[in-house]
N, C-alpha and C positions, 0 to 999 in steps of 0.2 A: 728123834723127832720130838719137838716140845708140843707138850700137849694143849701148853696153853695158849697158841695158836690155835690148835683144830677145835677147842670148845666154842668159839663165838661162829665157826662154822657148821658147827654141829647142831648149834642154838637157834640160828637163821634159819636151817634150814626146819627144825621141828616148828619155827613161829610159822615158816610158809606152808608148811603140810596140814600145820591148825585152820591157818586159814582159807587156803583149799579145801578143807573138807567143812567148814564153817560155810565158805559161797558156796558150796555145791549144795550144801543141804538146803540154803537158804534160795538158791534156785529153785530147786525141787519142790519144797514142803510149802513154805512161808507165802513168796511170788503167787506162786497159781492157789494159797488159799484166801490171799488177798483178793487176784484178781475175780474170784467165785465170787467173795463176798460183793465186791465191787458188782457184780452181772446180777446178785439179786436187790441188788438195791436197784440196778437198772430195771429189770423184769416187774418191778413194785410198783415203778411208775408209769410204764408200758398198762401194767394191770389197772391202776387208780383212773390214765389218761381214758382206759377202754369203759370202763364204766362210765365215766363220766361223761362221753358222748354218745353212748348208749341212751343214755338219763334225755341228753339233748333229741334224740331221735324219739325217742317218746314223746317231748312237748311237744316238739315240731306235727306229730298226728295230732296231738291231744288239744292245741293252738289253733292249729288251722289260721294259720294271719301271714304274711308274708314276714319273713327273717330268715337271719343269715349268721350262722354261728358254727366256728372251729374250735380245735383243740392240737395244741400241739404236742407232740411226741415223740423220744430219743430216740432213733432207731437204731442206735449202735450202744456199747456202755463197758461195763470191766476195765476201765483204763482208772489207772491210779499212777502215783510221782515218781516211783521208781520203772515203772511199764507201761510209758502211754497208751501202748496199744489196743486198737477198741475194735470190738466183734462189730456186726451190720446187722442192716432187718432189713424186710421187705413190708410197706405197706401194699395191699389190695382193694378195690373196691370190686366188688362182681356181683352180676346180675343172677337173680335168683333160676337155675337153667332147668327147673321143674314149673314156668311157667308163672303168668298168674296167679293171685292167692284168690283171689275173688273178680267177680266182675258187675257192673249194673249194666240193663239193658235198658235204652229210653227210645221211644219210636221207632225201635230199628237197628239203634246204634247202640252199639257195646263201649263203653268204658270200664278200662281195665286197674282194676287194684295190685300193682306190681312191688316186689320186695326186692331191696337188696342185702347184704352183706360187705364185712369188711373183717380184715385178718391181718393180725403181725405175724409174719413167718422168721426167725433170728436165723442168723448166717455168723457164721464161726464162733459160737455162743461159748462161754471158757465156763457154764455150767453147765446146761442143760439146754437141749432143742425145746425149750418153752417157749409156746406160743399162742396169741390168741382168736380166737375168730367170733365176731359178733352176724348173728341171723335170724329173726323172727323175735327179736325183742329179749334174746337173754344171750350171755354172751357163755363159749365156751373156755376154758383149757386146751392148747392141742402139743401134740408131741408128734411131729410127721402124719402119720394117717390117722392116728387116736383121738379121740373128743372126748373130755366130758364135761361137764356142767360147772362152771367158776363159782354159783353163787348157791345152788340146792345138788343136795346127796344124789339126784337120778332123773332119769328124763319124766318119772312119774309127779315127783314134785316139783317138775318145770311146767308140766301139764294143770298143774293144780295152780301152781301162780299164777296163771294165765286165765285162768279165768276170773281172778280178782285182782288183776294188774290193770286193766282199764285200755292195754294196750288195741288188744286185737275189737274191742269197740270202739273203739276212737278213730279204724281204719274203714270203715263205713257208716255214718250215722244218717237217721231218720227223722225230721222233723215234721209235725202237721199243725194243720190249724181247723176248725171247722165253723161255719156257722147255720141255723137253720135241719141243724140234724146230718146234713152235708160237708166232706169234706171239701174246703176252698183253697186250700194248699198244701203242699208238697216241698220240703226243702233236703235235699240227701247231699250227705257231705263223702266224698269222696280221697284217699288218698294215695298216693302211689309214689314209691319210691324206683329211683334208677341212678344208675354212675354216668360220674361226669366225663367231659372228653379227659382230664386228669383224672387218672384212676390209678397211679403205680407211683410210687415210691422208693427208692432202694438208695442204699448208704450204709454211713455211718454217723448222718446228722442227725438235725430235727426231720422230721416231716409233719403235716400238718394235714388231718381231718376236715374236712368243712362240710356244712349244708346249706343248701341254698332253697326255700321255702317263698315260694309263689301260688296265689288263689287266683281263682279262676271264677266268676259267677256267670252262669249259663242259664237263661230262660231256656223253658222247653216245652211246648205245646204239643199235648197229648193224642193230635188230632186222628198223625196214621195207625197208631195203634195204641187203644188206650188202657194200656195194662204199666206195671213196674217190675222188673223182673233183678230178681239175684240169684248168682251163681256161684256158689263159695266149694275153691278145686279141692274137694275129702281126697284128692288121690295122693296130695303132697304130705308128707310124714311132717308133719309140723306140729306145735302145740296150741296153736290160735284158732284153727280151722272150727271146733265145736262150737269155743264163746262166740268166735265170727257169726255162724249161723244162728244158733242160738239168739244171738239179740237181733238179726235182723226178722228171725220167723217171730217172734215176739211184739215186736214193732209194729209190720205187716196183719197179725194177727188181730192184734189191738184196733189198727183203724177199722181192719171191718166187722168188729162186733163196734162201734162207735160210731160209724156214718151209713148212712142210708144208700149213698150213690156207690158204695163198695159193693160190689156184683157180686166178688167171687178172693178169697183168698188161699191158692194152694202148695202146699209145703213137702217135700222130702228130705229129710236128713241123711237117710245114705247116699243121694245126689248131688246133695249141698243145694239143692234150690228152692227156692222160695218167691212164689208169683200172686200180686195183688192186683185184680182187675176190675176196672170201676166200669159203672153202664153207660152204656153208647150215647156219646154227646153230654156227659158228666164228670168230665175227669177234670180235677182241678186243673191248676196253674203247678207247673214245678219248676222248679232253681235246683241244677247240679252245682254245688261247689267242689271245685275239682283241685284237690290242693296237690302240687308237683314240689317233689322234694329229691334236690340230684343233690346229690355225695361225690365227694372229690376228695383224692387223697393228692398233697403235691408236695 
């Protein structure tokens, strides 16, 4: 047998075993560390998108004026030239299911301070189940059932930002006026959040954030009962609940050491309530501005 026939077969076949074990590795190791890389550059802008309408959800309290402002966001990503292939997300919007955060009582009639929530959930994520969820003004981290805090080390230093983030006062404010030793008005600005008839998202595209921000001005004559009452719910584990009440027993407090026709101002902190009641046939003029802000994820 000449040998030197079987050497170019012998050669062929060591160049295909090279390269056999060259694509496998390169399936293996390379492919899915590309496509990691590729899922946290997604996860980055998932992260940057949540903050940033987070930011938006605050002005929207903090404005109080009608507007309308979204953000969009990749719900899928890890797709590179060699591996189109791209994981999914789910957006959410949902409604806070512990209720009310606060509420005003005006003649009778309760208006309520409602919160919502909003959360990226990832669907065949080629790193990691990272995910986020935004609620009460700071946004989390989550991993399946786990939370913790994206932007402070512990829920202790969520609680302490919050009372110098301006958030959780900007979802009930107090304005007066007086003259004559008397107060002549009342102006309480109110907020509440809720989801829109769009509230889910799921793919592997954009989806898109929005808020929709409308005011509301309500005269209100104090006639059937002339008191102003607030109810701020301490039973929901949140971080806002304290500053909440805190500046409204403040406010409430203030008028009646400052007008005359204030009857009676009384307060409980471990109820969350706080009640201003002016004397019979003295109660100013009040304006609820009632600012409604629905969230839609579509």
């Amino acid at each position: 047998m000449d040998d030197r026939a079987v050497s170019p077969v012998v050669a062929a076949m060591l160049l295909l075993a090279v390269l056999v074990t060259f694509l496998s590795a390169y399936n293996a190791v390379v492919i899915p560390s590309l496509k990691q890389q590729a899922e946290v550059e997604h996860l980055h802008a998932v992260e940057e998108s949540f903050l940033a309408f987070g930011s938006d959800m605050t002005a929207a309290a903090a404005l109080k004026q009608d507007m309308r402002l979204s953000k969009r966001i990749p719900l899928g990503g890890g797709d590179m030239i060699l591996d189109p292939v791209r994981s999914g997300g789910t957006l959410r919007v949902l409604e806070d299911p512990g209720g009310p955060v606060a509420n005003v009582t005006l003649n009778g009639t309760t208006y309520c301070c409602n919160m919502t929530g909003f959360s990226y959930t990832p669907i065949s994520n080629f790193w990691r189940d990272q995910g986020y969820a935004w609620q009460y003004g700071y946004t989390n981290v989550t991993d399946g059932v786990l939370q913790t805090p994206l932007e402070y080390a512990d829920m202790e230093e969520v609680r302490k930002a919050a009372k110098t983030s301006g958030f959780a006062g900007s979802l009930i404010g107090i304005e007066h006026e007086g003259a004559g030793g008397n107060c002549t008005g009342v102006r309480i600005s109110l907020v509440t959040f809720e989801p829109g008839d769009d509230n889910l998202a799921s793919g592997n595209g954009i989806g898109t954030l929005s808020l929709d921000a409308t005011v509301e001005d309500m005269p209100i004559n104090l006639t059937a009962d002339p008191e102003i009452g607030v109810a701020v719910n301490t039973a929901l584990p949140v971080p806002l609940n304290a500053s909440l009440w805190e500046n409204c027993n403040a406010a409430f407090h203030a008028m009646n050491e400052t007008y005359n026709n204030v009857k009676d101002c009384t307060s409980s902190s471990e109820d969350g309530l706080v009640t201003l009641t002016f004397a019979d046939g003295q109660a100013p003029g009040v304006t609820l501005r009632l600012v409604r802000v629905v969230v839609s994820a579509r």
